[in-house]
N, C-alpha and C positions, 0 to 999 in steps of 0.2 A: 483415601480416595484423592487421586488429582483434581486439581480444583481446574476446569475449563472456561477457555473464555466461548463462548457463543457467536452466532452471526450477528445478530443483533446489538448483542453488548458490543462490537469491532465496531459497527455501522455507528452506533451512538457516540462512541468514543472517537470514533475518526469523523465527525461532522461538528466535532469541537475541534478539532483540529483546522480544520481547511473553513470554517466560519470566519469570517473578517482577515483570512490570510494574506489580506494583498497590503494591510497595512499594517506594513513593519516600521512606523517611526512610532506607532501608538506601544510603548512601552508593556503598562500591562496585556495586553493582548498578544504579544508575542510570550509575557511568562504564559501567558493560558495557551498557547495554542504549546506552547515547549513540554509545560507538564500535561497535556496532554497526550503527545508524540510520546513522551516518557512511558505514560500510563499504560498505553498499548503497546509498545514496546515488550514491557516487563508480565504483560500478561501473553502477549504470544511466546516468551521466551518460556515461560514454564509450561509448555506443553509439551510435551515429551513420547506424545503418543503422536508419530510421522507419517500416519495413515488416518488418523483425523485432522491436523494442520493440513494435510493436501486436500482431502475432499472440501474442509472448509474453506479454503483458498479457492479450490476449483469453482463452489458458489459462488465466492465474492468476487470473481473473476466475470460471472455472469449478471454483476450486479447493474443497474442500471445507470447510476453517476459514474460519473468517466471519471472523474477523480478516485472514488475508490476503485475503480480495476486499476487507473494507472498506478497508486500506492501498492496493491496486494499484488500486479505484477512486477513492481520492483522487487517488495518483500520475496516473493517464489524467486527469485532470481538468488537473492541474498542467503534464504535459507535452502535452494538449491530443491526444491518441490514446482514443479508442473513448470517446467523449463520451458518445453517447448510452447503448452499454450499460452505463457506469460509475454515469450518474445512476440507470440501472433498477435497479441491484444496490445502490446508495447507500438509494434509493428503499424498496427491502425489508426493505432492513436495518432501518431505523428505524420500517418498518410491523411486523416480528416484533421487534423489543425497543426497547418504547418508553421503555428508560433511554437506548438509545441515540441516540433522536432529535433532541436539542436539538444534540449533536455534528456527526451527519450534516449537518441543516438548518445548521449553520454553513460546513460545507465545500459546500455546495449554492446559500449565500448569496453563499461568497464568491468563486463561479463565475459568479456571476448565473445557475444555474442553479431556483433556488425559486420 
């Protein structure tokens, strides 16, 4: 049996991640947020079933922190799952905070989606 990561487990694991992200001189805290990134990384990689990576994207996509739709629509862009509703929520992000747009457009760019 494939071992599955969950919504829940993503959500947990990615709220270690973007926890105290803004400061990057505090040492340990970037290892934490790294093996974090790591952590989820290596558990969406072993999913292998491409028709529950989407649907659970497609949720997390409807999640309510905008940080995780912005991550889970980069990730759909990377792993090539819900393209077009990733660009739309990419899309808005950067049209409601335009500090974030020059990031978005970069991940947008580098999809050839802009």
């Amino acid at each position: 049996m494939k071992k599955r990561i969950d919504e829940e487990m993503y959500i947990e694991i990615f709220k270690d991640i973007i926890r105290d992200n803004n400061d990057y001189g505090d040492k340990s805290k970037v290892r934490k947020h790294n093996a974090a990134a790591t952590k989820i990384a290596k558990q969406i990689d072993k999913i292998e079933d491409v028709e529950y990576l989407s649907q659970m994207y497609l949720n997390l996509l409807n999640n309510q922190d905008e940080m995780i739709r912005h991550w889970v629509a980069s990730d759909c862009l990377n792993k090539k799952v819900n393209e077009d509703k990733a660009v739309e929520i990419l899309k808005q992000i950067a049209k409601n905070n335009p500090d974030k747009e020059f990031f978005v457009n970069l991940v947008l760019k580098q999809h050839n989606k802009l």
